[in-house]
C-alpha positions in Angstrom: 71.1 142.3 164.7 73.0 143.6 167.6 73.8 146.9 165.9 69.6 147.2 165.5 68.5 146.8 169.0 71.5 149.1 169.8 70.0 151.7 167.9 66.1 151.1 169.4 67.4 151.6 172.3 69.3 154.9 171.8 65.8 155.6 170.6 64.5 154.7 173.6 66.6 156.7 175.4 66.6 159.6 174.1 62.6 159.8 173.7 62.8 159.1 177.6 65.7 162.1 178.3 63.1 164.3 176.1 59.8 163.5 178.3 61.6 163.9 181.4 62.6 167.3 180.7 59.3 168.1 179.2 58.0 167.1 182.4 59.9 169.5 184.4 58.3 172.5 185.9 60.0 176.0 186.9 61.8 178.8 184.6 65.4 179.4 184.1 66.8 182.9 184.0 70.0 184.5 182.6 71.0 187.9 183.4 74.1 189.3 181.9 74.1 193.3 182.3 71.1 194.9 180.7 70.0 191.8 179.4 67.8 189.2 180.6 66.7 185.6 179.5 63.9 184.1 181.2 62.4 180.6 179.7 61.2 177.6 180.7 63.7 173.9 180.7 62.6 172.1 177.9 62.7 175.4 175.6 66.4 176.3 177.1 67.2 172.7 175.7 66.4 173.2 172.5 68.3 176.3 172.2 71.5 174.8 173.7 71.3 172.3 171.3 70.7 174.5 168.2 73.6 176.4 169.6 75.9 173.6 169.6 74.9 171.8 166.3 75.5 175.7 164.4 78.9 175.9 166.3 79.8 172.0 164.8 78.9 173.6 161.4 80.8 176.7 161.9 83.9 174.5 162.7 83.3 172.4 159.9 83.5 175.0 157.4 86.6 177.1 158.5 88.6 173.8 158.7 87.5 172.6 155.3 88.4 176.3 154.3 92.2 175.8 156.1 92.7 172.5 154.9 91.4 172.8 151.2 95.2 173.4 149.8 96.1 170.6 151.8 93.2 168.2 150.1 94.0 169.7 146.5 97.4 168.8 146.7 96.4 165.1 147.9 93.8 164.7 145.1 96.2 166.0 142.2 98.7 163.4 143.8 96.4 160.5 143.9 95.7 161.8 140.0 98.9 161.7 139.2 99.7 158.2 140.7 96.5 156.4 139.3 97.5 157.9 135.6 101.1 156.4 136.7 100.0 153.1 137.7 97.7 152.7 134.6 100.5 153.5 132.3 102.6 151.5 134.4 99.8 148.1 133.6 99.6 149.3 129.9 103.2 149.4 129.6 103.7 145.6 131.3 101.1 144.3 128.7 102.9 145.7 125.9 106.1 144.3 127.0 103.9 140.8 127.7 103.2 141.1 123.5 106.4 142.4 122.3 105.2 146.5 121.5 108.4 148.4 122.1 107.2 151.3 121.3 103.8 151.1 123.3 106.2 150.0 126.1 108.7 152.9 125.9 106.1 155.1 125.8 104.2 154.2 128.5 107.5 153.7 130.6 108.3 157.6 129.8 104.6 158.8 131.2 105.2 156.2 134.2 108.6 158.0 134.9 107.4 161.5 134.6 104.3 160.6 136.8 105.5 158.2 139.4 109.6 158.1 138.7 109.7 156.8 142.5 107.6 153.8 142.1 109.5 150.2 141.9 107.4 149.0 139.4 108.3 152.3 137.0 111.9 151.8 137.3 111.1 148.1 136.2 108.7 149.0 133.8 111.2 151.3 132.2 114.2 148.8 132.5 112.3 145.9 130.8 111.4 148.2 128.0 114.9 149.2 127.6 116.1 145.4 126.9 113.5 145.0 124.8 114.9 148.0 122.8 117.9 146.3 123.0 119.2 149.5 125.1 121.6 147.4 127.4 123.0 150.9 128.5 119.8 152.5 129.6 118.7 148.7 130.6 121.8 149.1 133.0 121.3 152.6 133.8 117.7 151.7 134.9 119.0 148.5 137.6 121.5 150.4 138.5 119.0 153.0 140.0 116.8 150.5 141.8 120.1 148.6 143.2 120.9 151.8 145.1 117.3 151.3 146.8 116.4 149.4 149.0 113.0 148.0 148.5 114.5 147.4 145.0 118.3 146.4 145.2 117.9 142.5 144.9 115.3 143.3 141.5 118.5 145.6 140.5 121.3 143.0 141.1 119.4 140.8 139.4 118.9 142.4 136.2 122.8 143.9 136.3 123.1 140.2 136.4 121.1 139.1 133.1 122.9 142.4 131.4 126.0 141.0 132.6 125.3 137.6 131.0 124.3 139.6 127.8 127.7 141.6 127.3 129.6 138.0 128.1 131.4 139.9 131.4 131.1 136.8 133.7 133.5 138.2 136.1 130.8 141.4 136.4 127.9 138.7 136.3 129.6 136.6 139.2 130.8 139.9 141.2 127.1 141.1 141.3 126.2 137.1 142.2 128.1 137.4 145.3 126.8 140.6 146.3 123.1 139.7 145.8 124.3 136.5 148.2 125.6 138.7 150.5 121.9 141.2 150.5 120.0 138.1 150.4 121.4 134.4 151.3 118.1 132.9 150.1 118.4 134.0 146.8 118.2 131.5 144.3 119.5 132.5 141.5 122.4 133.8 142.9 123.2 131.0 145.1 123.4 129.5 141.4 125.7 131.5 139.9 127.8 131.5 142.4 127.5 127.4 142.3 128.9 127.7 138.6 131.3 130.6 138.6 132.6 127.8 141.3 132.8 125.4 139.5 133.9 126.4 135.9 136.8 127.9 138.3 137.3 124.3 139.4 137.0 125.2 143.4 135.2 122.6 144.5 135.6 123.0 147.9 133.7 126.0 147.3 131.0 124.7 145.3 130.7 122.0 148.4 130.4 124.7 150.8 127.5 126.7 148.8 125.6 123.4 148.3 125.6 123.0 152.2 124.8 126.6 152.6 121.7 125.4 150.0 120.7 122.4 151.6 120.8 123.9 155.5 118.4 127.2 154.0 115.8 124.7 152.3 116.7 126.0 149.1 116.7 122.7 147.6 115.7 118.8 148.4 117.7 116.3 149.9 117.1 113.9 146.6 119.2 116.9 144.7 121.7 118.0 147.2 122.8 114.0 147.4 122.9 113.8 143.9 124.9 117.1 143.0 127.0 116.5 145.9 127.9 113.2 144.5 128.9 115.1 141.2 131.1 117.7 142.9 133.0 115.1 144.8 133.4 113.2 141.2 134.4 116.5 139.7 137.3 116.1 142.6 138.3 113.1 143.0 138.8 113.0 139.0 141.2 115.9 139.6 143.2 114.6 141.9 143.6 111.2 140.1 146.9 111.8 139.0 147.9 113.6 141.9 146.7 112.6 145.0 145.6 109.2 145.2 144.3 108.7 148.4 142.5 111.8 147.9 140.5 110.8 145.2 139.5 107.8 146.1 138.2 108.6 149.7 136.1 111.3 147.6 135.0 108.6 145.0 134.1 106.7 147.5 131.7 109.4 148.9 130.6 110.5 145.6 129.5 106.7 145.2 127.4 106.9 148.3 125.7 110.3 147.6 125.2 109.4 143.6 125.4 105.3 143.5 124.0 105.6 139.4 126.6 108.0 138.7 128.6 106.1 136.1 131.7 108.4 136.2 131.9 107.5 139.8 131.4 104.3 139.8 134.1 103.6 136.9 136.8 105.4 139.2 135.8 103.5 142.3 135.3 100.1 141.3 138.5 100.8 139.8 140.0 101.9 143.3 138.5 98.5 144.6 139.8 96.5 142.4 143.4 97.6 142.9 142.5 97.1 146.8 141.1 93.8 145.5 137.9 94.4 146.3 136.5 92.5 143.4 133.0 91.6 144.9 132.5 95.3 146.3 133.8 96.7 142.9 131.3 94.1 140.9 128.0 94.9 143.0 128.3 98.9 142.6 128.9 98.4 138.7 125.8 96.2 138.7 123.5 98.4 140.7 124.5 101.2 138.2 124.2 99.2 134.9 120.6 98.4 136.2 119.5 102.3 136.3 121.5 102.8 132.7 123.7 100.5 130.8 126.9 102.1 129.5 130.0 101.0 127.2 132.4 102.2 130.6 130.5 100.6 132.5 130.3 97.2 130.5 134.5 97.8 130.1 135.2 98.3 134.3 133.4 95.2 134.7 135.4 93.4 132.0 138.1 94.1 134.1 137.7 94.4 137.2 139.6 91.3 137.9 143.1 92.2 136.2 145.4 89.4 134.4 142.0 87.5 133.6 141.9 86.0 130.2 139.6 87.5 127.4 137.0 84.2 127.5 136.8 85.1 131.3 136.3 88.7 130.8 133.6 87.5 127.7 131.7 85.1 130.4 131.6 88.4 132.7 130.2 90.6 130.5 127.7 88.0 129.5 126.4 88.4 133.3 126.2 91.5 133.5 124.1 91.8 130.3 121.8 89.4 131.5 120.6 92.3 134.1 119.6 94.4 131.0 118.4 91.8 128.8 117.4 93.5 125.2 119.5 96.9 126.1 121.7 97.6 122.8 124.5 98.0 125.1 124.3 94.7 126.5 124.5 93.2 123.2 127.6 96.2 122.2 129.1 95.2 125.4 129.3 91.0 124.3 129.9 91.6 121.0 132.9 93.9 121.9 134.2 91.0 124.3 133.5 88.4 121.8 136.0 90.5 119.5 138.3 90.6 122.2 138.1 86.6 122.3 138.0 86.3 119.1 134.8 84.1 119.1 133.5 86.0 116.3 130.2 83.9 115.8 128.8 84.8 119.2 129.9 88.8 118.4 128.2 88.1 115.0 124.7 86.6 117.2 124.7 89.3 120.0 124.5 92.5 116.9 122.1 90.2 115.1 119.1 92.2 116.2 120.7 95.6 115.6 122.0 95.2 112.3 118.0 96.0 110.3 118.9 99.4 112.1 123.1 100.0 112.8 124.3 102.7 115.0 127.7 104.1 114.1 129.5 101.8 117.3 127.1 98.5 115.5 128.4 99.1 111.8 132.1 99.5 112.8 131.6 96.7 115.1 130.5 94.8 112.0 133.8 96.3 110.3 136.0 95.4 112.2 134.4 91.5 112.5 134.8 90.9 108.9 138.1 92.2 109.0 139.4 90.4 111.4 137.5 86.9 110.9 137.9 86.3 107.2 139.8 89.2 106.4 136.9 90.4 103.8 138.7 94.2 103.4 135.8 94.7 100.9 132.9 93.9 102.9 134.8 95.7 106.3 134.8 98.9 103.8 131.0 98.3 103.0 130.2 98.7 107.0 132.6 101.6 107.3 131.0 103.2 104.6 127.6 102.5 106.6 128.9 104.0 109.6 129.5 107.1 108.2 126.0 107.4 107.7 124.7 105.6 110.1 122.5 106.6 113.4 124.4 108.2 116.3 125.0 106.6 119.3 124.5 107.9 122.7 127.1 110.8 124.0 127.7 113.0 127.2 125.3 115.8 125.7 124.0 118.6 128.1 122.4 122.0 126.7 122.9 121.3 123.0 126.8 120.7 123.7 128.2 116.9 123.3 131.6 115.9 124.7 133.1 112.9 124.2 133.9 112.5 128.1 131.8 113.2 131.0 131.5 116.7 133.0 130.3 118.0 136.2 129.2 121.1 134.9 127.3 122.5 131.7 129.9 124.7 129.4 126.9 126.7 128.1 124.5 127.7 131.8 127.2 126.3 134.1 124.0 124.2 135.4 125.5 121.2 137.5 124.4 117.5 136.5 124.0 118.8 133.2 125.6 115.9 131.5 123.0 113.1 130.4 124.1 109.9 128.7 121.4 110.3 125.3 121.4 110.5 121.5 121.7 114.3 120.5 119.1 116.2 118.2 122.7 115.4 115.6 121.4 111.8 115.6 117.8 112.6 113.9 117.5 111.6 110.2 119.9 114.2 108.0 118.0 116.0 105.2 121.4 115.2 103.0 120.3 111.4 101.9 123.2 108.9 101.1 123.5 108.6 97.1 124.8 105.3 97.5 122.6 102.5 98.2 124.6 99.3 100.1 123.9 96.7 97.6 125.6 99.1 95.3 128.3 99.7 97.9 128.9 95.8 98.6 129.2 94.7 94.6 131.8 98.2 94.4 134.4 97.0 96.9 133.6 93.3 95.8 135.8 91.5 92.9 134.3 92.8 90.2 133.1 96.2 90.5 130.0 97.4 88.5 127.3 99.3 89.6 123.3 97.3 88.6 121.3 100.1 87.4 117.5 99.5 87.9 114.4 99.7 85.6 113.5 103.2 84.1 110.1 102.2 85.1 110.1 102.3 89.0 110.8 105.8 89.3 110.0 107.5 86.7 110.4 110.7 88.1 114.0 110.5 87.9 114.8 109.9 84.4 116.1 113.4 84.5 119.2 113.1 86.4 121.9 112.1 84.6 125.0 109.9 86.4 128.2 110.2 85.7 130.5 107.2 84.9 131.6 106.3 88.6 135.7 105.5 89.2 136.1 102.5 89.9 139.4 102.6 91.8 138.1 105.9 93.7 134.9 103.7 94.2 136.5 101.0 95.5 138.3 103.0 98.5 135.0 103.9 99.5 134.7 107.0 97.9 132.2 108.6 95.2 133.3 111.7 93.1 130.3 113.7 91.3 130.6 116.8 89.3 129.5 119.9 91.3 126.7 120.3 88.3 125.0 116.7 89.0 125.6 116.6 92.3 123.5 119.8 92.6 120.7 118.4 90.4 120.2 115.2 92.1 120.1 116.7 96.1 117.6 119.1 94.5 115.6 116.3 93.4 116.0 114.1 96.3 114.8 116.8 98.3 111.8 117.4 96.2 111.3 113.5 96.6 111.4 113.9 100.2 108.9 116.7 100.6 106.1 114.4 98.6 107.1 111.4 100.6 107.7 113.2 103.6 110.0 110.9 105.3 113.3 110.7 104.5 114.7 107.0 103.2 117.4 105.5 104.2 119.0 104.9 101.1 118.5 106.6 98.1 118.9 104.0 95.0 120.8 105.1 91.3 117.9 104.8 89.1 120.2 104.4 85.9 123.4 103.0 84.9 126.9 105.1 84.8 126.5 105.0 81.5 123.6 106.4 80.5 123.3 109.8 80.0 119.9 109.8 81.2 118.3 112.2 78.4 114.5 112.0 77.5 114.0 113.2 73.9 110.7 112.5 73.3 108.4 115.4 74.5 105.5 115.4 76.5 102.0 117.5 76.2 101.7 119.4 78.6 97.0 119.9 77.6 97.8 123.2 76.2 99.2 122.3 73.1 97.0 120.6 70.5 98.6 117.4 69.3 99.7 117.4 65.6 98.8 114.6 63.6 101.5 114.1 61.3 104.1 114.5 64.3 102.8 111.7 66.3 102.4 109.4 63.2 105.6 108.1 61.0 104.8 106.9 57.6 105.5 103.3 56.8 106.8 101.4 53.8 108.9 102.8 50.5 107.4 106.4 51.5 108.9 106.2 55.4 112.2 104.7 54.4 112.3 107.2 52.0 111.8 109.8 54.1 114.2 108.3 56.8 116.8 108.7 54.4 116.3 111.9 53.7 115.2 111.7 50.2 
């Protein structure tokens, strides 16, 4: 609106300027030697501005004229950098779908076109590694480290090459320098976190995680609980060593991390030494409420030392009660019911975990009917259940297990990597037990023998054949098939498996050890006409006859 009523009145202006001057009487005159100019205003006007509107074109023309190399050279550029950038978008999709050759050949028309463009040096490092060039890949970072706009991109990927070519002094060496370019960097502030602690510095894994914290780089919630690992990873170090050391870090690892169960084992063992007992009892509890665990259930036991085992068993009863229906709450009673030797409330608390026995449940169960009627038969039977039983929980972080706790990840070096689960091992295994535990119990009993059942339940399997089974190898727990059989029936099992598609528990022996397990009578398969004097036997004097072969 405004620029409108600008414009009428420019109008208006100008229509006035023009009828002014029209108005105006009187000549003008210009002499300039011989020649002479006489007109009147308005047409003197109009002349001047003629003049000065073919003088603007003039002008326009020889500087369009100069300048045209200039404006050439601009447009080819502007050519050359659109073709580049739309080989350099073409050459990022086809790295986004996997087309290593669509991506090295865009990245080589990006690099003749625009070789000074960041995202060409990218474009043509990324198709290198997915080449599986690591020395071009290299060569490529390399370049955009020694720029600026691009260094921290080129540290980084010298960094993933470095990872690649397992060099993790190179990959921690170009960690630190990417922390020196950039302190806010992630990824290197990582790196540097591990290389730390693999190298078992902890004070300098403390000082980076406070350099973290202070920048924003990560939350409170995970600087408490990572500084509570680090000062665990410490104070476990200097057990041995330095005892006062340890525990005033334990004690500030407890603070930071109070569900950390390594921490809290080695502290409420520090208190309990100081006789603490009450202090050492309440941080074991508040832990065993976020996740009940077997050292946890054991520092309790004992946290008073020279108690008797029915003391330590009413204990551990207490603290179970906090979890109630947690399998480690009935591990933990059953294991100081051993301990006591009150056997029948051991036998009650793995009640409810026996349909479905871990491997700590069936030795458990082992080790109860050793001890209480000393049944060495039915203590194998469990054993032998254990072996393939479910796994328990372990100290499993990135596919690794360890049987004891660590503050680091072997595999990424990630911190608080270790988590108290069941690894992928404890899925059912594809390799299904060939002994089924009724078999098991009556082979380690007093007589041995092996029941074979009916032909008719599975009728799929009357071609496996079982070999007569040892009984004194049987009775140590151990099977022994030939190579040839054993072959057969996992092939068959597995075939089982893939039409039931779910694998049992326990796979029963359809036939006795005995029996050879041979099926003579053939089958029609429809494509074979049936012959009549095959299926039928003659009867009386002729058949007898003919039995005998006469």
């Amino acid at each position: 609106m405004f620029r409108i009523i600008l414009f009428l009145v420019l109008i208006a202006l100008s229509a006035l300027g023009a009828t002014w001057i029209a108005d105006q009487t009187g000549t003008i005159v210009m002499s300039w030697d011989v020649w002479r100019i006489e007109t009147t205003l308005p047409v003197f006007a109009l002349g001047l501005g003629l003049l000065v509107v073919a003088s603007l074109l003039v002008w326009s023309a020889v500087r369009g004229l100069w300048y045209a190399p200039t404006r050439l050279r601009r447009a080819r550029r502007e050519r050359r950098t659109a073709r580049g950038r739309d080989a350099i978008t073409r050459g990022l999709l086809a790295i986004g779908y996997g087309d290593a050759v669509a991506a090295r050949n865009h990245a080589k028309v990006a690099r003749r076109l625009v070789s000074q463009d960041p995202l060409a040096l990218l474009l043509h490092a990324q198709a290198a590694q997915l080449d599986g060039n690591a020395d071009r890949a290299q060569r490529a970072f390399r370049t955009m480290a020694e720029r600026a706009d691009t260094r921290l991109l080129g540290l980084r990927g010298l960094f993933i090459e470095a990872q690649r070519a397992g060099d993790p002094a190179a990959a921690v060496a170009i960690a630190e320098e990417a922390l020196k370019t950039s302190p806010s960097s992630i990824w290197a502030s990582q790196a540097a976190l591990g290389f730390r602690c693999a190298r078992g510095d902890w004070a300098g894994a403390l000082a980076i995680l406070d350099r973290n914290v202070a920048s924003g780089r990560i939350d409170k919630a995970l600087y408490r609980r990572q500084r509570g690992v680090l000062l665990t990873a410490r104070a476990l170090e200097f057990e041995k060593s330095d005892r006062d050391l340890s525990r005033q870090n334990v004690m500030e690892a407890v603070k930071f991390a109070p569900t950390l169960v390594p921490a809290v084992v080695l502290a409420s063992k520090y208190l309990s030494e100081a006789n603490q007992m009450r202090r050492a009892m309440r941080i074991i509890e508040i832990a065993w409420l976020a996740q009940p665990h077997p050292d946890l259930a054991d520092a309790y036991a004992h946290v008073m030392p020279g108690d008797s085992a029915l003391l330590r068993l009413a204990r551990v009863e207490k603290l179970s009660e906090k979890a109630p229906g947690h399998p480690e709450s009935a591990l933990a009673i059953a294991r100081a019911a051993l301990d006591a030797s009150e056997f029948a409330r051991a036998r009650n608390a793995l009640e409810p975990l026996i349909a479905a026995p871990t491997q700590r449940v069936a030795m458990l169960m082992a080790e109860i009917e050793h001890r209480e009627h000393g049944d060495s038969g039915r203590a194998r039977a469990w054993t032998l259940r254990a072996v393939r039983a479910l796994h328990d929980p372990v100290w499993t972080a990135d596919g690794y297990v360890s049987d004891h706790w660590r503050p680091v990840s072997p595999v990424t070096g990630r911190v608080d990597a270790f988590q108290w689960q069941t690894p992928l091992a404890a899925l059912p295994s594809s390799r299904p037990p060939l002994v089924e535990a009724e078999v098991s119990d009556q082979i380690v009993g007093d007589t041995p023998r092996v029941e074979a059942l009916p032909a008719a339940e599975d009728s799929k399997a009357q071609d496996v054949a079982i070999p007569p089974v040892d009984v004194e190898a049987a009775s140590s727990g151990i099977i022994a098939m030939p190579d040839e059989t054993a072959t057969s029936l996992t092939h068959h099992t597995q075939l089982e498996d893939d039409k039931a598609g779910a694998v049992p528990d326990v796979i029963p022996i359809v036939r006795a050890p005995d029996d050879p397990g041979v099926d003579d009578s053939s089958q029609n398969d429809g494509f074979v006409e049936d012959d009549p004097a095959a299926a039928r036997q003659a009867g009386g004097l002729r058949g007898l006859l003919s039995r005998r072969g006469s």
